[in-house]
N, C-alpha and C positions, 0 to 999 in steps of 0.2 A: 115798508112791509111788503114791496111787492119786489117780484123775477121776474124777469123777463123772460121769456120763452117765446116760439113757434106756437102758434094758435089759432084754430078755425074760426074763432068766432071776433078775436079782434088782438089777436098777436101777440097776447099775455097770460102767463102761470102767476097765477094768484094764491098766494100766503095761505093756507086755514087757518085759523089758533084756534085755539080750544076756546068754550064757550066763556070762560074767564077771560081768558087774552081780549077777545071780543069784546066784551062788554068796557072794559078798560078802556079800547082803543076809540070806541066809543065818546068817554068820558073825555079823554082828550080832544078827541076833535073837537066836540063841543064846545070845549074850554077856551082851547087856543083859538078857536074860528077855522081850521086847518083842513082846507076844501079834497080829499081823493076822492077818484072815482072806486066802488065798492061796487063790482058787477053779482054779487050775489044780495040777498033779502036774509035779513035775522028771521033765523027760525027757517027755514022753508022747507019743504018735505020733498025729498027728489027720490029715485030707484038709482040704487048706485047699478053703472053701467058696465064699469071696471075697474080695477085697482093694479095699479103697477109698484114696484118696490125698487128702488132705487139705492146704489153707492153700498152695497156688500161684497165682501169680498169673501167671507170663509163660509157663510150661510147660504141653503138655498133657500129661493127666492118663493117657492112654494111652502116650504116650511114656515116662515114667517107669516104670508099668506094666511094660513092655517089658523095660526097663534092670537091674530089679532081677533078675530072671529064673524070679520065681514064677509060677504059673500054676494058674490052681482046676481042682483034682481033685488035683495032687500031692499027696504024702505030705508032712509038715514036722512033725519033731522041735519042742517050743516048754517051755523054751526048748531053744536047742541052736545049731548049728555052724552054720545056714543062714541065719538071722536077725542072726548076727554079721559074716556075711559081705556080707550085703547092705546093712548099714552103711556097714561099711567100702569099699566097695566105689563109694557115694555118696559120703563124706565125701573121698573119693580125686578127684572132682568138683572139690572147691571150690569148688561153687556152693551151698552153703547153710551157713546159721548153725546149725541144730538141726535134728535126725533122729532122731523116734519112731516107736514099734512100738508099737501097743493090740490086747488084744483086746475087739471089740465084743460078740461073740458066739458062744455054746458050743453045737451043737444035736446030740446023741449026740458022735459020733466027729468032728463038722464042728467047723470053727475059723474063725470069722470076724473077718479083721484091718484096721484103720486105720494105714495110714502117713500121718504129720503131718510133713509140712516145713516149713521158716521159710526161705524163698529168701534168698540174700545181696543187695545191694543192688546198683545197674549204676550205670555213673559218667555223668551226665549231661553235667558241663560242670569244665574244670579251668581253674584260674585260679594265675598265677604272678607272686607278686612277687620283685623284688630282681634281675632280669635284663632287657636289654633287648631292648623290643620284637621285634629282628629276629631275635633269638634266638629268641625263645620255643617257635615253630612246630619248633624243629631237637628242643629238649626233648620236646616233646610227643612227637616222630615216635621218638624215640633210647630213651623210656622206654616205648613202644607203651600211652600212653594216650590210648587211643578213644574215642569214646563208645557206650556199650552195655557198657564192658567190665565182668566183676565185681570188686566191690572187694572184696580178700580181704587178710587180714595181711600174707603175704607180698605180694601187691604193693604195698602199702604202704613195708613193710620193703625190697622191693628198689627202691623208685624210692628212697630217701632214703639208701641204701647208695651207689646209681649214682651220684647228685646229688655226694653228699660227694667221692667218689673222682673224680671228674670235675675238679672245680673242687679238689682236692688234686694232683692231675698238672699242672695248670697253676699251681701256684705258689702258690695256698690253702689253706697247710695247716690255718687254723682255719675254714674254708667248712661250715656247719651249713645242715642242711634241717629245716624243719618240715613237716609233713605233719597236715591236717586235713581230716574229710567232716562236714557238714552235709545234713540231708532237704532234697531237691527237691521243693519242695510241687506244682510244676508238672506233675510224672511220678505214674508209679505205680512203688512202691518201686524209686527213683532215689538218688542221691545228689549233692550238687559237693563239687567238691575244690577245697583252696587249698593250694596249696605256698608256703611264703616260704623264700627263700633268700639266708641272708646271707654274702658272700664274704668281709667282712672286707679286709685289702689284704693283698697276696702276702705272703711270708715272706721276707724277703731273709738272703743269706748275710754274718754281719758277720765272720768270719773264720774261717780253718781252722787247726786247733793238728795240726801233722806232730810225730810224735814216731818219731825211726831214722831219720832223716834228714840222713847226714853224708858223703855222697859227690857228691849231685848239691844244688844250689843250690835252696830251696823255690821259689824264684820261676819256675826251668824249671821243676819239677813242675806248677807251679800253672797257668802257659803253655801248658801241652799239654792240659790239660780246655778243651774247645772252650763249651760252654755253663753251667758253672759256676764264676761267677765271684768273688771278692768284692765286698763293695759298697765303691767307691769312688765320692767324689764329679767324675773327672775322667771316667767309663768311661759310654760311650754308646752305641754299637754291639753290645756285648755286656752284657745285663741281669746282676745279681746272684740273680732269683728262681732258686727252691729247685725245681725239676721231679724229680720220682724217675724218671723213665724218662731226663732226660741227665744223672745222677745219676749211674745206674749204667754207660751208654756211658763217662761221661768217667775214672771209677775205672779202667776198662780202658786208656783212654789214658796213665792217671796211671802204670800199670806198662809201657803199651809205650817212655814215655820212660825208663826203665828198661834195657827192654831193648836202646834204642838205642844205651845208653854203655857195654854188656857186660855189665849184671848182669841174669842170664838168669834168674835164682832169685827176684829180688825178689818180695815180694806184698805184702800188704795183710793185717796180720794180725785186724786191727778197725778196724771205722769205729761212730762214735759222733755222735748227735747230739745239741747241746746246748741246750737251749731259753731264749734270753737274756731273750725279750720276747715280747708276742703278735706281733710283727711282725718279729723278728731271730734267729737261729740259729747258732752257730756247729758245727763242724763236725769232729770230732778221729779223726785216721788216724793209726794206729801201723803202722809200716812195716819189713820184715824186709828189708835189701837182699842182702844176701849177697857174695859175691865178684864179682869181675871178671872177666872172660873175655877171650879172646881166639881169632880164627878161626887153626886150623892147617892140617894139612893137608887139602884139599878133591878129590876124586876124583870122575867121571862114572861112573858107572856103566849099559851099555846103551845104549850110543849110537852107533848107525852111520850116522846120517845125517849129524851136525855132528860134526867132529873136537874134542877136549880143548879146544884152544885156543883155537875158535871159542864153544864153550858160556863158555870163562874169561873171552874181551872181552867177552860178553853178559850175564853174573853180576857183573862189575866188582868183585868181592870179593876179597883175596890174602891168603895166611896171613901170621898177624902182624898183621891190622887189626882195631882193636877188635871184638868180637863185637856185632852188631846185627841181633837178631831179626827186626825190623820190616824192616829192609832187605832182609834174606834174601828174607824172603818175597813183597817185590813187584817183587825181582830173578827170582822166579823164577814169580810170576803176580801181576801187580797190577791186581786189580777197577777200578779207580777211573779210569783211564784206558782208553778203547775202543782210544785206538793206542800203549799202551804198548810201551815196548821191552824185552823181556822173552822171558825163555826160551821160557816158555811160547807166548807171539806168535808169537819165531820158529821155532817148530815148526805153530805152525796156518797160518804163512803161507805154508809151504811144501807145504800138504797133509796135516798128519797131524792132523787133527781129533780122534780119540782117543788123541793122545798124553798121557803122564800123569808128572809132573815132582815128586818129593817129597823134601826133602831130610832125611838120618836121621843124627843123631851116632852116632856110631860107637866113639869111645872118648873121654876127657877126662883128659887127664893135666898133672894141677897147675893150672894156670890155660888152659890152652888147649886148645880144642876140635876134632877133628877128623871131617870131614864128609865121606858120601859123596851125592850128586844120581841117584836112584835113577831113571833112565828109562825108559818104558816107552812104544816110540813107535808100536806099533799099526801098522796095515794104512794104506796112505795112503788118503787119500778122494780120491772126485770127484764133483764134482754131477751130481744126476742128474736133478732137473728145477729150474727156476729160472724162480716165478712172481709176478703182481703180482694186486693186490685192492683198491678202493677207489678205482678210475679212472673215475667214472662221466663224467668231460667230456671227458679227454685221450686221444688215441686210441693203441691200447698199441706203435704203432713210433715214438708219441715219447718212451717211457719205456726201450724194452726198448736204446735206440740209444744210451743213456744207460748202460746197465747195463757195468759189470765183472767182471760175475760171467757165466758162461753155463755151458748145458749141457756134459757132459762136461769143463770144466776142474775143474785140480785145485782143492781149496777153499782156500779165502784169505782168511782174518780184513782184512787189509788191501784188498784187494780190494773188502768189502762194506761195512767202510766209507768206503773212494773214493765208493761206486755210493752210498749216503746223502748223503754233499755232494754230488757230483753232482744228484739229486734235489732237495736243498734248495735249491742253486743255480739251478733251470727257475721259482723263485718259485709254482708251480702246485698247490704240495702243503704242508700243514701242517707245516714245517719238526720242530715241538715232535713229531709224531706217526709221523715215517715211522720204521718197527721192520722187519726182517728177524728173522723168523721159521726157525727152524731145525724142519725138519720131517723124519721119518721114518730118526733115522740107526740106519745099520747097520754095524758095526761089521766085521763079517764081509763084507760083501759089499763095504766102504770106500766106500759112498754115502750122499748126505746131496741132500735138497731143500730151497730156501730161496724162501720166498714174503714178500716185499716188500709189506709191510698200508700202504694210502697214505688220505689224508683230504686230497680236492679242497679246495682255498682258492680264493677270489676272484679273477681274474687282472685281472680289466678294471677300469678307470677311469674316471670322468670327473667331471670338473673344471667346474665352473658356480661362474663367480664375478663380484660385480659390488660398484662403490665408485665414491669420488671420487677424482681423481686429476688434474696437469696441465690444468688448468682448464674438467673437464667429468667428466662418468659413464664408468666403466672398464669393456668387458664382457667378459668370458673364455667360451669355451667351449672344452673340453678331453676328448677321446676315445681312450682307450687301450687297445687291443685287445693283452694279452699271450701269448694263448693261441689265436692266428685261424688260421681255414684259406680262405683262399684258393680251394682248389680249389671248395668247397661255394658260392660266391658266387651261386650263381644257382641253386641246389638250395632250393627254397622251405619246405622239412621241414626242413632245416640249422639256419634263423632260430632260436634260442633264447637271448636275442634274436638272436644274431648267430652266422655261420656260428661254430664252436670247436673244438681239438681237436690242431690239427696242429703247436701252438706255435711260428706265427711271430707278430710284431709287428706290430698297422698302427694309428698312430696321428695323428690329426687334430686340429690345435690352431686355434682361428677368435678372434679379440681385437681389439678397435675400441674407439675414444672417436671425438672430433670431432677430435683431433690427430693419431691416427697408425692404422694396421691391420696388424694381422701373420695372415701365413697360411699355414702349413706343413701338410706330408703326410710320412708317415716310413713306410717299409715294411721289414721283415727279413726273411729264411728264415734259422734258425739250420744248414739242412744241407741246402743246394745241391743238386739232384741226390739226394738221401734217402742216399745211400754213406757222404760223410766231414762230417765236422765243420767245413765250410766256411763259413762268414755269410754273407750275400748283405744289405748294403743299400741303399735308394738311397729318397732323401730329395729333397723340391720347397720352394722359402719364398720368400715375398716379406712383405717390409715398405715400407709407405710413411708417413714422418714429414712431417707438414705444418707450417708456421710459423703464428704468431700476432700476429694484430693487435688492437688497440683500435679497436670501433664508435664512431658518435657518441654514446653513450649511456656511453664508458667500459670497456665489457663487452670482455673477451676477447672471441675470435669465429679461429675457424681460419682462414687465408688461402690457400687452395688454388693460388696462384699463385708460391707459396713450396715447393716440395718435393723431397724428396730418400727414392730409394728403391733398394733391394737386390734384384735376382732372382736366387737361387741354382738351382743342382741340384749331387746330389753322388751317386758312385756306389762302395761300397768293397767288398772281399772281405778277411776274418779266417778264419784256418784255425788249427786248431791244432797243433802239434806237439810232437817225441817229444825232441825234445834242446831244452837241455841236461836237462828234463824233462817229463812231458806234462801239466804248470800253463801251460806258456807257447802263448802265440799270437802271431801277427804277422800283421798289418793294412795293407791299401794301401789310399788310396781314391783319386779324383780328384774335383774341386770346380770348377763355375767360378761367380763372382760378377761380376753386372752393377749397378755404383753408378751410378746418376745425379741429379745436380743439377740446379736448374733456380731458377735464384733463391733458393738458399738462404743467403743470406749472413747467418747469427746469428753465427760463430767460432767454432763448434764444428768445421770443419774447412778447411782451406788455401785449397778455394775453393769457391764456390756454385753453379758451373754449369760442365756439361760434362759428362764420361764417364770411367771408371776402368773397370779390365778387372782381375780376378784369377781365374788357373787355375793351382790348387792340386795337389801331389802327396802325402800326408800317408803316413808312414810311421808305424806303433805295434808297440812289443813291451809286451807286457804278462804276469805272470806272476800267474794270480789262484789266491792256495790257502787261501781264508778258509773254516773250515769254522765249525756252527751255521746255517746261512740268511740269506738277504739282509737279511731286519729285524732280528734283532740277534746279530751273529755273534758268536763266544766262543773262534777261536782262529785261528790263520792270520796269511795277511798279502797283501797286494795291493799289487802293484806296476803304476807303469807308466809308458811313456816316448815321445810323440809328437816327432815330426821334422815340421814342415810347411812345403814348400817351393815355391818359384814358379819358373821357368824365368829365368836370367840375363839378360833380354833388353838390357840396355847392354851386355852382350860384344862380343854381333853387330850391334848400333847404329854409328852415323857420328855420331849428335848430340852435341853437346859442355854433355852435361848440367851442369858444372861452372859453365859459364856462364850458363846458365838458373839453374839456383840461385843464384849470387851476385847476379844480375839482379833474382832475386824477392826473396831478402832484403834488396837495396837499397829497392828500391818499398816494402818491408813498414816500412823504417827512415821513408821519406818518410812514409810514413801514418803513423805513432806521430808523426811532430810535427805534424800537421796539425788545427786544430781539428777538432769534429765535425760540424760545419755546416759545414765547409770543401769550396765545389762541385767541385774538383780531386779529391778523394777517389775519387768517384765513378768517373773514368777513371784514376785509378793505379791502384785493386781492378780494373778492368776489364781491364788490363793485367795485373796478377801472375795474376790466376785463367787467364790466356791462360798465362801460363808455367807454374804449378802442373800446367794439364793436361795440360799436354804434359811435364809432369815424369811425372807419375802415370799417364798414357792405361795402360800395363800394369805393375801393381803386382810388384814385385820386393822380396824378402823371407825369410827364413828363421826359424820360429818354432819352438823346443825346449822342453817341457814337458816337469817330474819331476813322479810323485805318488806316495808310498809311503804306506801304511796297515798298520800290524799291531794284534792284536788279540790279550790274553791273559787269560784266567781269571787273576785275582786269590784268589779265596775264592768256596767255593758250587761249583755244578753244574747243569747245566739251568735251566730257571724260575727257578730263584736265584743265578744267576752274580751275582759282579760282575766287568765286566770293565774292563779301561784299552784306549784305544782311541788309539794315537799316530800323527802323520800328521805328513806334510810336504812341501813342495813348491815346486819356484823353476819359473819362469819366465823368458822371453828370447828377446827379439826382432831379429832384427842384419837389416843390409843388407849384400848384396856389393859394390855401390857409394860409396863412401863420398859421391861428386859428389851424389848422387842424396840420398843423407840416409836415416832413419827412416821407413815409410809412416806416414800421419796415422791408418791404423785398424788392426784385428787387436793391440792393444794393454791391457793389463794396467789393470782398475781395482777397488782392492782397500777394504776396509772394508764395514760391513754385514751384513746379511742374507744376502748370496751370490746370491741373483735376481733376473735381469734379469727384466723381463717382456717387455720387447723387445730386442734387441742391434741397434741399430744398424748396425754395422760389423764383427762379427768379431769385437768387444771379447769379454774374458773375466771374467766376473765375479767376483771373490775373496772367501770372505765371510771377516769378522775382526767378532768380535762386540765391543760394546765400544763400538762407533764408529757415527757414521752413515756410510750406504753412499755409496762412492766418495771415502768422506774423509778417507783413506789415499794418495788420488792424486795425481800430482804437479800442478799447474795452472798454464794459460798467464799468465805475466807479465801479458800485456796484457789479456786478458779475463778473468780470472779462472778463467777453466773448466778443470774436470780435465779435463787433453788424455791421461791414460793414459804409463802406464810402462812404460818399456821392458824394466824388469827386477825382477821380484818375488821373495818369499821368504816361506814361513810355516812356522811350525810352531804343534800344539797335542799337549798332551794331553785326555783326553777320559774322566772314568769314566761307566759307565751298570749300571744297576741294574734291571730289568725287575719292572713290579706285574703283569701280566700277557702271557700271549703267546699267547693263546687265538687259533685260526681268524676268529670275527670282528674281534677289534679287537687290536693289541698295544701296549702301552701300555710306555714305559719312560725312566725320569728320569737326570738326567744333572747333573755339574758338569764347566765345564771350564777350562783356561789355557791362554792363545794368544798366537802374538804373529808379526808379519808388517809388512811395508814395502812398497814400491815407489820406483822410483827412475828418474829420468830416462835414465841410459846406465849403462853396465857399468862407466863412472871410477868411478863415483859408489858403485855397489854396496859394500853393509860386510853380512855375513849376520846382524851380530849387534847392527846399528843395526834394532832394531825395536819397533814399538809395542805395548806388551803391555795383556792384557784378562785377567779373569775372570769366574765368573758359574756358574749355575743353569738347569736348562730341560727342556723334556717333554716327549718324543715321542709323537705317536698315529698309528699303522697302521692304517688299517680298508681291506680293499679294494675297496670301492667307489671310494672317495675319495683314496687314496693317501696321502702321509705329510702330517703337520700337528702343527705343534708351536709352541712359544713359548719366546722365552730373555731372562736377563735377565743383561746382562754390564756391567762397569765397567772402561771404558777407561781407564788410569793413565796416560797420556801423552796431548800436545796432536795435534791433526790437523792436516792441511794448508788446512785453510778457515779455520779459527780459531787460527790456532799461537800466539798472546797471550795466549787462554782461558783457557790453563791445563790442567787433564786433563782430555777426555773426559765422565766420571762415568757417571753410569746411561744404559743406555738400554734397548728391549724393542723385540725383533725378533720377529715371527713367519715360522713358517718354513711354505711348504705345499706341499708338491708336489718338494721338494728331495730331491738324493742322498743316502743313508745314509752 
């Protein structure tokens, strides 16, 4: 126990120990007979003289000083209670490997001491095998090794505890960490670290042994654990690995199926686990079930607001039906749905926020249970402020105008969440993030305030696209302002970029090759006047398609003396209304389109020169009650029904249309037999386009569109839905003349992609994936070109699965099956003659840029371009800029 040192009083540094040490040392020497010199006295009272601090390297030496709490002049017992204390009191630190006490020096009553530390070592640099890359950084941050930090046993010991049990919750039950430090020669007393970590592969479940298992079938039991499953080689959606936290969820499910067939008593008397392999486990539950139950009588107790009978249709339970605890309970408050229908619900949606709904057995005699629903329904509430946060672009009377909740009414669970699809439905706000907030309730005073926490999303768009296409460069530009204010237009502090805020719509479409140019302007106020929930739109477009000729070089080249073009304007009002409930709106608008030809004679329509006139009266009822958000909605359904109509004008006519059209069909007969070099040609088309016009001069017409969409949660919730997305829709185009015939446009062309990049005519474009676009349509005998159908039909189903739905981008995959026709007249129509598709595909939302996606579908039937072909097969459509 002794060093040797330089020393004035007899040439030796002498050991301290603490008064423990000492007395031990003690007990030995005794023992043995074990003769040292000991130049100090147990116990003896000295004035410490000084204290020196020894062997640190990253510490000051005053600092420490400080810590221990001695100070020269004090008294200090040695050895004794002081010097054990300030041991302990470092070693409590963790930052050193070794702490000694010497005395240097004895001078009368003075005591002069050396404390000698041996610092622990700091972690330099950590280095991790057996995980990837992108991981690694999460490790590092999850087990807070820094660098600087000390490396002491235990952290040691807890990073390799963490590691284990990490990579064992996720299905690793033989996942082993090694942990090792080597000197940092680079540092001063540093160390690295190497973690190797070997995960092994998961532990899968090879099967589960139920023993008490003779009332319900193993294979329900086994059904009702959501995440533990066995391993089968057919099972793909649901993994077989071993996680101990959905372990122990699905044990609980394993007895609420239980309680759903009456046996309220079952449990689980032992679970065992059996270790077949390093890689396989089986799994053995003995199972107590007990008796059977059944519901008797059930009684309200505390209930003045809902009468007996009203609580009984709302509970749907009657004595005599098997006992089903699970049911009970989310008959009488079920978490899992926000718009459950439920006791509980319908008491908060009446106002009584602090109502409290618990049902208590009462008595059980034999096998049947008798119940009473003990209620307790509190003071009614009503709000008392009702506020919004998170609106940094939108100005707050386009939200609050929106809101269903307001000051002073009574509270209403259904209410708040209306006013969330509502919100998600303005596209303005992170659909995933709008939360009402329940703040400040009082129970006694029956007031509650609810603030509305919103996260602005992207509203605006635009579209810059460029390609080949119709034999020349395609260029798009596309500007969509969803959240514009108008008023600010000339307010030059507004610009950010562009005035924003009051949520209406102005968007600006510009597109050119050397064949054709389209150019539209669309403007909306969603609330006319700021009052009611009125729409205001009105829209401008012109299109101009040119023909194509062969230069002397062979080259395409545009023919500007060849054209045919569309000047629209449209002006509509959509309101919404309260019957038969307030999902529906109904829409008027008025349209007039100006066609003109001018040499346009390809066969793409009746005739190539002259003028057609169409003014439009468009009737819509629509009923939209999709809730989740525009981009990927998860429950609802959307309906909707256009009338589009033209004014009779053969009513109040004198011309004998009947004969113009037999006249023109004759002439059309003449030209089918005419060679094509034949110079007569020339003046019989010159003749029918004279009759054609005067057939068409004002376009008469009636066009009726269906389109229904519903939307339901399959499995999952939120970010994890999966949802089925079913849809359908006919089409149908009729004249009230029959003399007069079909107009040549405003007509049905189905297959493809679904987007036009330009509409010619009024066409509708149908998309049916599977096929190439418009190759579903019916086409002219003579020229071969899809001339459009006058009566379409589809339907598909559609699952989609969301990888993300984050504010900037939301990304979500999808399979679907489809199947749809089109058809020359309404004889012809069969709804269930149709050409069906399947296929795969991807959608991406980012709001800059709008949707964009890609599908790959495989049409099983022939089209109408190829009907000898054979089926279809592959084909890859992208999609950009399309409806949801």
């Amino acid at each position: 126990m002794e060093k040797l040192a330089n020393n004035s009083s007899n040439g030796k540094k002498i050991f301290l120990p603490s008064k423990l040490t000492f007395t031990l040392l003690l007990f030995f020497i005794t023992l043995f007979g074990i003769a040292q010199e000991i130049s100090y006295q147990d116990g003896k009272r000295y004035i410490l003289g000084g204290l020196e601090v020894t062997g640190l390297q990253s510490y000051n030496e005053q600092t420490v000083k400080t810590y221990t709490g001695l100070r020269v002049g004090q008294p200090i017992t040695l050895p004794g209670e002081q010097i054990s204390e300030v041991i302990n009191k470092l070693w409590g630190l963790e930052l050193f490997t070794d702490i000694e006490f010497y005395i240097t020096n004895i001078e009368g009553d003075k005591v002069f001491l050396e404390l000698n530390i041996i610092e622990r070592p700091t972690l330099s640099k950590v280095t991790i095998y057996g995980e990837k890359k992108r991981k690694i950084q999460g490790i590092i941050d999850d087990t807070d090794l820094k660098k600087g930090k000390k490396i002491t046993e235990s952290l040691i010991a807890n990073t390799k505890n963490f590691l284990e049990n990490k990579y064992k919750k996720q299905g690793y039950l033989n996942a082993k960490a090694t942990i090792v430090t080597a000197k940092d020669t680079s540092g001063t007393n540093s160390e690295n670290m190497v973690i190797n970590i070997k995960k092994g592969d998961r532990v899968k479940i090879r099967n589960f042994i139920l023993e008490g298992t003779e009332q319900i079938k193993d294979a329900k039991l086994l059904g009702a654990m959501k995440k533990t499953k066995e391993k089968r080689f057919y099972r793909f959606w649901k993994k077989s690995k071993f996680i101990e936290e959905d372990y122990e969820n699905d044990l609980d499910l394993f007895v609420d199926k239980y309680a759903e067939n009456g046996f309220r008593d079952a449990r689980i008397v032992s679970d065992s686990i059996i270790k077949v392999d390093e890689n396989n486990i089986d799994i053995k539950l003995k199972v107590e079930e007990g008796n059977k139950y059944y519901f008797g009588d059930i009684n309200f107790v505390g209930n003045t607001v809902y009468p007996d009978r009203a609580l009984q249709r709302a509970l749907g339970i009657k004595k005599g039906d098997v006992y089903n605890g699970v049911e009970l309970r989310k008959r009488i408050q079920d978490d899992s749905k926000p718009d459950a229908e439920d006791i509980s619900s319908l008491y908060q949606n009446y106002g009584y926020l602090f109502s409290s709904i618990n049902p208590v057995e009462v008595s059980a005699e034999n096998d049947t249970i008798n119940f009473e629903i003990r209620i307790i329904e509190g003071k009614e509430t009503f709000l008392d402020h009702v506020t919004v946060k998170g609106n940094d672009r939108t100005n707050d009377h386009v939200i609050y105008r929106e809101l269903r909740t307001r000051p002073g009414q009574k509270y209403s669970k259904a209410d708040i969440i209306r006013t969330i699809r509502e919100l998600q439905q303005l596209g303005f706000f992170d659909a995933e993030q709008i939360s009402p907030d329940i703040q400040n309730p009082d129970p006694n005073a029956g007031t509650v305030d609810v603030n509305y926490n919103l996260v602005e999303s992207g509203s605006s768009q635009i579209q810059l696209q460029g390609g080949y296409g119709g034999g020349g460069f395609i260029g798009t530009l596309g500007l969509s302002f969803n959240n514009f204010s108008i008023q600010n237009l000339f307010k030059k502090e507004a610009y950010k970029p562009v005035p924003m805020g009051d949520g209406q719509t102005f968007a600006l479409q510009l597109q050119a090759s050397r064949t054709f140019r389209v150019y539209s302007l669309n403007f909306a106020e969603p609330w006319l006047g700021g009052k009611k929930p009125v729409r205001f739109n009105l829209s401008f477009s012109r299109t101009q398609q040119f023909g194509i000729t062969r230069d002397d070089r062979g080259r395409f080249q545009p023919n500007k003396d060849q054209q045919f073009s569309i000047t629209g304007v449209s002006a509509g009002l959509a309101k919404r209304v309260q019957w038969p409930d307030d999902f529906f709106t109904i829409s008027h608008s008025l349209g007039y389109q100006l066609y003109d030809f001018k040499n346009y004679n390809i066969g793409l329509f009746s005739f190539g020169n002259g003028k057609a006139n169409s003014f439009t009266y468009t009737l819509g009822i629509a009923r939209n009650a999709v809730s989740g958000g525009r981009i990927f909605p998860r429950g609802g359904s959307n309906f909707e029904i256009t009338a589009k109509l033209t004014p009779p004008y053969s009513l109040f006519s004198d011309k004998d249309y009947k004969s113009i059209r037999e006249e023109s069909d004759s002439l059309l007969e003449e030209l089918s037999a005419l060679p094509v070099n034949d110079p007569e040609r020339a003046e019989l088309n010159s003749q029918r386009e004279v009759l054609e016009e005067e057939r068409f001069k004002w376009l008469e017409y009636y066009k009726v569109k269906f389109r229904g969409d519903w939307y339901t949660t399959l499995a999952g919730s939120g970010d994890k839905s999966l949802v089925l997305r079913t849809n359908a829709e006919l089409g149908f185009l009729g004249s009230y003349n029959t003399d007069i015939g079909n107009v040549p446009f405003e007509r049905f062309f189905v297959g493809g992609d679904g987007l036009g990049n330009f509409t010619l005519d009024g066409r509708d474009i149908v998309q049916l994936r599977g096929y190439n676009n418009q190759a579903l349509t019916p086409t002219d005998p003579l020229t071969g070109r899809a001339e459009g159908g006058i009566v379409y039909n589809k339907y598909s189903l559609e699952l989609r699965y969301p990888l993300t739905l984050k504010p900037s981008a939301s990304i979500y995959m999808l399979s679907f099956l489809e199947g749809g026709n089109a058809f020359n007249n309404f004889q012809e129509f069969n709804p269930f003659e149709i050409r069906r598709s399947a296929g795969v595909g991807l959608r991406i939302f980012m709001p800059a840029f709008g949707l964009l996606g890609i599908d790959f579908g495989y049409g099983f039937d022939p089209d109408y371009v190829n009907p000898n072909a054979g089926r279809s097969g592959w084909q890859t459509h992208f999609i950009i800029g399309q409806q949801f």
